[in-house]
PLY file of the C-alpha trace (Angstrom):
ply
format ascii 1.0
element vertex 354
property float x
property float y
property float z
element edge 353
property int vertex1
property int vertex2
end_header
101.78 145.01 53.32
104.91 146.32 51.50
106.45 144.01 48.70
109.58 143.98 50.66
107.77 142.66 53.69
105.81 140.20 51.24
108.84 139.28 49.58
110.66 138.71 52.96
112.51 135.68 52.96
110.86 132.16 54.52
112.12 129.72 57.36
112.76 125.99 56.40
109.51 125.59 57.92
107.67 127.50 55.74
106.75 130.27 58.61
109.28 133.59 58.97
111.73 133.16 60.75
110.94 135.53 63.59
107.43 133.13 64.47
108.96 129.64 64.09
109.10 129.37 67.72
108.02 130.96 70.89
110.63 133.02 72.67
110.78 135.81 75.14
110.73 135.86 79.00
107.75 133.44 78.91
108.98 130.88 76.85
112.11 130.54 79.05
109.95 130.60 82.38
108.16 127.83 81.19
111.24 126.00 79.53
113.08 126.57 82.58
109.52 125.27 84.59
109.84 121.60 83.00
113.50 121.60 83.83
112.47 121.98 87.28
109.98 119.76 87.01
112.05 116.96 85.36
114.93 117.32 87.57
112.66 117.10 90.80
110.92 113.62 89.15
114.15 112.44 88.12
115.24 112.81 92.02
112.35 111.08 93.25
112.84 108.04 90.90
116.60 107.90 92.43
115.31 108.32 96.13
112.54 105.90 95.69
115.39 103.00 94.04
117.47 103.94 96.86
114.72 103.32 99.65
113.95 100.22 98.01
117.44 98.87 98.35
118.00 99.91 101.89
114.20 98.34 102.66
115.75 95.04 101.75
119.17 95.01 103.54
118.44 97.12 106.73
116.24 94.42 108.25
117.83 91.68 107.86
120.68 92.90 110.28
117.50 92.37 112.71
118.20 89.52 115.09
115.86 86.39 115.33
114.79 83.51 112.74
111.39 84.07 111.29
110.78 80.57 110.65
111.32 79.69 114.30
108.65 82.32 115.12
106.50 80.44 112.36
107.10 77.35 114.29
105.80 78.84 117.57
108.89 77.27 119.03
107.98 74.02 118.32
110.78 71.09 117.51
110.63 70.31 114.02
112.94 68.07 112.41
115.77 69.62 110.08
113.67 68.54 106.90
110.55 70.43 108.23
113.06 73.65 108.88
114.72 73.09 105.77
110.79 73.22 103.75
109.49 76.62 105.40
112.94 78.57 104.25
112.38 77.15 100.76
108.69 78.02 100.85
109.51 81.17 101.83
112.58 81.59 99.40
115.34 81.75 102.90
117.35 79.41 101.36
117.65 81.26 98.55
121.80 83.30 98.11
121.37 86.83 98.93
121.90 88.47 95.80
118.65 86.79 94.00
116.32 86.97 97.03
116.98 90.66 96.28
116.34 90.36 92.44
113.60 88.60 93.59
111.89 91.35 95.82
112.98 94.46 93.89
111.60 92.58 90.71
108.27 91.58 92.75
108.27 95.03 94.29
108.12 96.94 90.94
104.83 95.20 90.23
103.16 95.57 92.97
103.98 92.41 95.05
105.25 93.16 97.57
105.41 89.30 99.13
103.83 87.07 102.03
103.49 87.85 105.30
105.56 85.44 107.40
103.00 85.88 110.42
99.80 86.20 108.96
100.13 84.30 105.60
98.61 86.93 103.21
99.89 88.86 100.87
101.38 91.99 102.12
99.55 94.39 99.98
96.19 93.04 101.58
97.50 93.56 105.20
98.49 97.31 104.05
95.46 98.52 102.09
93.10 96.67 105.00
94.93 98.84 108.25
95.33 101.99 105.50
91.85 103.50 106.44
92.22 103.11 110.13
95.26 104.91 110.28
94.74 107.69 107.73
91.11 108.38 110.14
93.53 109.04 112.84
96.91 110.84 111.55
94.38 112.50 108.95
91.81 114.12 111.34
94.97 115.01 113.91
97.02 116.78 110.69
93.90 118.94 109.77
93.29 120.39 113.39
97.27 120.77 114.64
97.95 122.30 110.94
95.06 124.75 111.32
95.33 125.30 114.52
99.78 125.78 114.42
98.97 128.10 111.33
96.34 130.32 113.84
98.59 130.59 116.73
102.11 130.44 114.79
100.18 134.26 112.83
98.56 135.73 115.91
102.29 134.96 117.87
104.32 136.91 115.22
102.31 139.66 114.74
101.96 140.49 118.37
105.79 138.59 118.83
107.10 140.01 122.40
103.83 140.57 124.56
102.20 137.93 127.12
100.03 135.79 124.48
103.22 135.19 121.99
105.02 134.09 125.38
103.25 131.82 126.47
102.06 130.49 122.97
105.53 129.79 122.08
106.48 128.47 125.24
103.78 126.00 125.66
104.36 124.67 121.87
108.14 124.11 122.79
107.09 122.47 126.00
104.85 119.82 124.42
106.94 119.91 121.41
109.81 118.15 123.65
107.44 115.64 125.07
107.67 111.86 123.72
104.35 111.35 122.14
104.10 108.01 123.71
104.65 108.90 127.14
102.34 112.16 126.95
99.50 109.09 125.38
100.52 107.03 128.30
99.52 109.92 130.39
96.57 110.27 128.91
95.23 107.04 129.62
96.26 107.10 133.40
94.44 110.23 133.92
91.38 109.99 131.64
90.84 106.69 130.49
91.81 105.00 133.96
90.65 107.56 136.41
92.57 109.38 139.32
90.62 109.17 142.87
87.54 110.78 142.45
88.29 111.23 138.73
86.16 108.59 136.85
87.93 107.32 133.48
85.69 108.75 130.49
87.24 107.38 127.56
88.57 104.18 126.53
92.39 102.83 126.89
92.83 101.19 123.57
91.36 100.05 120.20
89.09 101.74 117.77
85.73 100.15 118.75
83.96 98.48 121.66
82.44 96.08 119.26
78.79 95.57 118.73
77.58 98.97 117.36
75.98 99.67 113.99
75.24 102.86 112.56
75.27 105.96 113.93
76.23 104.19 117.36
79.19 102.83 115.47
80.30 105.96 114.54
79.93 107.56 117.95
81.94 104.54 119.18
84.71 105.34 117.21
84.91 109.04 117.37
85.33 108.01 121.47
88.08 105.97 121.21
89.64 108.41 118.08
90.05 111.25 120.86
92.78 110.44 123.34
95.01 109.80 120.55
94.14 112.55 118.36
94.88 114.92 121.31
98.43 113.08 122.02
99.11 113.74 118.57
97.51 117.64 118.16
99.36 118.64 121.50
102.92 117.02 119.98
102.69 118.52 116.50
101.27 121.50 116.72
103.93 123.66 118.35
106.09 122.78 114.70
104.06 124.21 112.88
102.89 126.89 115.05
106.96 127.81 115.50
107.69 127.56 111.40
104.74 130.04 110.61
106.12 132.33 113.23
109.27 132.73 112.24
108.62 132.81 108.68
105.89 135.74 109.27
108.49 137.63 111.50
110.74 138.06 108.79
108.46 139.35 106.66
107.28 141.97 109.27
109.46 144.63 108.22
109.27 144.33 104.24
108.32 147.70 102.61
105.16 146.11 100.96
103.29 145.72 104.18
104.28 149.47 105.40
102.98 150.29 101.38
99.86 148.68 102.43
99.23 150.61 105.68
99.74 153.49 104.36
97.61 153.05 101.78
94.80 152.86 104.97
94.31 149.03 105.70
93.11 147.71 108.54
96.14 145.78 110.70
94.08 142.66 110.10
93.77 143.16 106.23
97.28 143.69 106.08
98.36 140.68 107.50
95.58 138.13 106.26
95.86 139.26 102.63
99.75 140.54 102.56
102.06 139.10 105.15
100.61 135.89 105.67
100.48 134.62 101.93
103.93 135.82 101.40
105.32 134.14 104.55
103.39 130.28 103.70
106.43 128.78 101.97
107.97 127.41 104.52
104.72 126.38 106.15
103.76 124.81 102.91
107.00 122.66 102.92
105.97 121.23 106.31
102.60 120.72 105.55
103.54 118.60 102.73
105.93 116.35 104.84
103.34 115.64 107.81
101.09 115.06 104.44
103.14 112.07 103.53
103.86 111.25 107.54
100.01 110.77 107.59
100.54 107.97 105.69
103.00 106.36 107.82
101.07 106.85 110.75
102.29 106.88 113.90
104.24 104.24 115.50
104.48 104.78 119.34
101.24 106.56 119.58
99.21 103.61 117.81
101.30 101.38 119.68
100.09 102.73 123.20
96.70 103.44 122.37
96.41 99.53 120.28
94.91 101.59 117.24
94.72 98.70 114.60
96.60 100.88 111.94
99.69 100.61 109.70
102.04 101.95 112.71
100.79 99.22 114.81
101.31 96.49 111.99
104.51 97.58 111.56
105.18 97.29 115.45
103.68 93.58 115.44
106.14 92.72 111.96
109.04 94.07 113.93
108.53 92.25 116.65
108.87 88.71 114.42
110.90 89.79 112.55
107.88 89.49 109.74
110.77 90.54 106.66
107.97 90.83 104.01
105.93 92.83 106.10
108.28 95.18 107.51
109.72 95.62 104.28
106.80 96.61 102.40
105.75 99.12 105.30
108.68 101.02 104.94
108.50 101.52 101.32
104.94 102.65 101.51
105.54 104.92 104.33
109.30 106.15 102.35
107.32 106.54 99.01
104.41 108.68 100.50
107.13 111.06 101.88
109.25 110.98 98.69
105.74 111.68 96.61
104.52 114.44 99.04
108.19 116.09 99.43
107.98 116.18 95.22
104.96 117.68 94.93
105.85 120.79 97.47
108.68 120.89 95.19
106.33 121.50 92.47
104.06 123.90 93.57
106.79 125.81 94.99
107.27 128.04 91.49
103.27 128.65 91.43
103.48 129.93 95.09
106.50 132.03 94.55
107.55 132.85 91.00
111.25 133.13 91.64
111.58 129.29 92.39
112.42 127.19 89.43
113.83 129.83 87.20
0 1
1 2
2 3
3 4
4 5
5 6
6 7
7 8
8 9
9 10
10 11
11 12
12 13
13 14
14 15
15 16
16 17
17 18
18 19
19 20
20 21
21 22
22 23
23 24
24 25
25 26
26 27
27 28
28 29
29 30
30 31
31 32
32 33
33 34
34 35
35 36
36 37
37 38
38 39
39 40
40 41
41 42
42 43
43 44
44 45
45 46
46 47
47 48
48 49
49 50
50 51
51 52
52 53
53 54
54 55
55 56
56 57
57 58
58 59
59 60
60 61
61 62
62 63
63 64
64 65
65 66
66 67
67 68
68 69
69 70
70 71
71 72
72 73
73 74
74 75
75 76
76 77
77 78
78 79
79 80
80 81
81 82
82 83
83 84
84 85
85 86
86 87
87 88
88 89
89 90
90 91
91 92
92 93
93 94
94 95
95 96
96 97
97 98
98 99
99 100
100 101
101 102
102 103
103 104
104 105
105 106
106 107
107 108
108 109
109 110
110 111
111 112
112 113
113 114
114 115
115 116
116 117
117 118
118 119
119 120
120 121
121 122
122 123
123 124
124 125
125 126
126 127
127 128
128 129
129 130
130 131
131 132
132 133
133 134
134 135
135 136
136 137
137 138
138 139
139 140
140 141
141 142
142 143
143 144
144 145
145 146
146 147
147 148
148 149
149 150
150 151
151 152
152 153
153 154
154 155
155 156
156 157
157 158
158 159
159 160
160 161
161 162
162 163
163 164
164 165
165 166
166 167
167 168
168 169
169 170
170 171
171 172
172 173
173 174
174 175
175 176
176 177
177 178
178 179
179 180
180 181
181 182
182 183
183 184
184 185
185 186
186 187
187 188
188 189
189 190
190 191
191 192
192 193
193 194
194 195
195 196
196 197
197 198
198 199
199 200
200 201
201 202
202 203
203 204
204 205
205 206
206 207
207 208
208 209
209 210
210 211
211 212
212 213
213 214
214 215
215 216
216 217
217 218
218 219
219 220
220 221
221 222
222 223
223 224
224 225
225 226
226 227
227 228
228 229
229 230
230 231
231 232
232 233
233 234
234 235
235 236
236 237
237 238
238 239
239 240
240 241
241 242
242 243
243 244
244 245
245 246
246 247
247 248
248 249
249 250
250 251
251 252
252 253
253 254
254 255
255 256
256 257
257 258
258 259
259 260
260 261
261 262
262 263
263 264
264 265
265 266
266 267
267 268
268 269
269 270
270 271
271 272
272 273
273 274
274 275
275 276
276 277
277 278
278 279
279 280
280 281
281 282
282 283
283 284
284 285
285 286
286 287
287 288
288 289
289 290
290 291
291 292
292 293
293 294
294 295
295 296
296 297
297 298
298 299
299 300
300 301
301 302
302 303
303 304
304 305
305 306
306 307
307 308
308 309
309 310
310 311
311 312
312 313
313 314
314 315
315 316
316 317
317 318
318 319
319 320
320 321
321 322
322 323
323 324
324 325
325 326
326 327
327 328
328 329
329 330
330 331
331 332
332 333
333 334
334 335
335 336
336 337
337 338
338 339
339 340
340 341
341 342
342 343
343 344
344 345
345 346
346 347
347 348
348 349
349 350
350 351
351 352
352 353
């Protein structure tokens, strides 16, 4: 070292100036990163307030008293009436029932069910399981099997199999999920003629099994809706990943690649097909947090005793605590999933986020 460069002059820090922080094209990547990263949280928080507002007034425009449903249409006196809307804070003005629940709701209460008189939470996290066996084991095979067909469609796009691939996913892509489950039953749970009926019409268990019998039982009554929900979904994804690999069938990299001597398959499995996920990966991550939710109608029809069912029976009351706490969970799992796409998004394709 020189004795100009050792008598080169020091930072207020101590260091030289030149090293007292990290700069260059990395440093703003990743300073640019937890921008991102902040401004997609900071969303979420706002989304998440705003869900919890309209959670509280949207249902109340919902006709019908609950305490008369608590009453089983009974007569009670006007002192009786007047002691279930205070026990259940009815009587309360507007404005503090809703400081009441948002200030409840950011702790974790989320209240008392009108109809079943437990906490809400308890009612949630006991049908959680049931329906996350269902929407979960339908989102792994239509994802997989949308992602198969939605690749082999695009990269032979135009002959027979693409045709009829694409055509059968819009078809059953247009068909209500509950009347395609309604089908379903008629046909293989009921029987037609000589047809017998070879699975059940409703519920998740006969009742009575243990063990591996129990789990048998189950996985019988899990396939009817399962398939109403794999022969609905499917064709979304299927369609997304089609598209989104078409448009990257003419990029130079992939003719790069062949001539470099790859097989057809090797080009698309290791080339195309990463490069074309994003917008696959953006609707994987919203049926992620719709697995959550469930599904209404098709638990409905099929009497699957899961959170899409609950929130048919609280809508039905109208159960205010219940419905309202539903909806934020199934809101918030969307928000949450929807976020983390967001956040990935720069680690599956550089250019996002910068």
């Amino acid at each position: 070292m020189t004795a100009d460069a050792a008598s080169a002059p020091v930072g207020k820090t101590g260091a030289a100036g030149p090293a007292a922080a990290p700069h260059g094209p990395g440093a703003r990547t990743a300073t640019a990163y937890l921008r991102y990263v902040a401004g997609k949280l900071a969303g979420a928080a706002v989304s998440l307030l705003a869900v919890l507002v309209t959670s509280f007034f949207l249902f109340r425009l919902i006709p019908g008293d609950p305490v008369k449903f608590m009453t089983g249409g009974r007569q009670v006196s006007a002192e009786q009436f007047a002691h279930y809307r205070a026990q259940f804070g009815l009587d309360l003005p507007m404005w503090q029932q809703f400081t009441d629940y948002c200030g409840k709701a950011l702790t974790g209460d989320l209240g008392t069910s009108y109809q079943f008189n437990a906490p809400v939470i308890d009612k949630i996290t006991e049908a959680l399981p049931n329906t996350l066996l269902l929407t979960g084991t339908a989102f792994v095979i239509y994802t997989l099997l949308g992602i198969f067909l939605g690749t082999r469609s695009a990269w032979r796009h135009g002959r027979l199999g693409d045709r009829l691939n694409t055509g059968l996913a819009l078809t059953l892509y247009s068909v209500p999920s509950f009347w395609l489950g309604l089908l379903l039953i008629v046909t293989l749970s009921v029987g037609i003629g000589p047809l017998p009926g070879l699975f059940p019409t409703g519920g998740m268990e006969s009742g009575g099994e243990e063990g591996f019998a129990y789990v048998v039982d189950v996985a019988h009554h899990l396939v009817l809706p399962v398939v109403t929900l794999v022969a609905v979904e499917y064709g979304q994804t299927l369609l997304v990943t089609r598209s989104a690999l078409m448009d990257e069938m003419g990029s130079d990299y992939l003719t790069t690649a062949r001539a470099k001597g790859l097989r057809d398959d090797l080009v698309r499995r290791r080339h195309a097909v990463p490069n074309a996920l994003l917008p696959t990966v953006t609707l994987i991550f919203i049926n992620l947090g719709r697995t959550v939710a469930g599904v209404i109608l098709v638990e409905t029809v099929f009497s699957w005793p899961g959170l899409g069912g609950l929130f048919y029976q609280a809508l039905s009351v109208p159960d205010l605590p219940l419905v309202q706490g539903l909806f934020l969970v199934f809101a918030a799992a969307v928000i949450v999933m929807n976020t983390l796409a967001d956040l990935i998004y720069p680690l599956l394709d550089p250019r996002v986020g910068r």
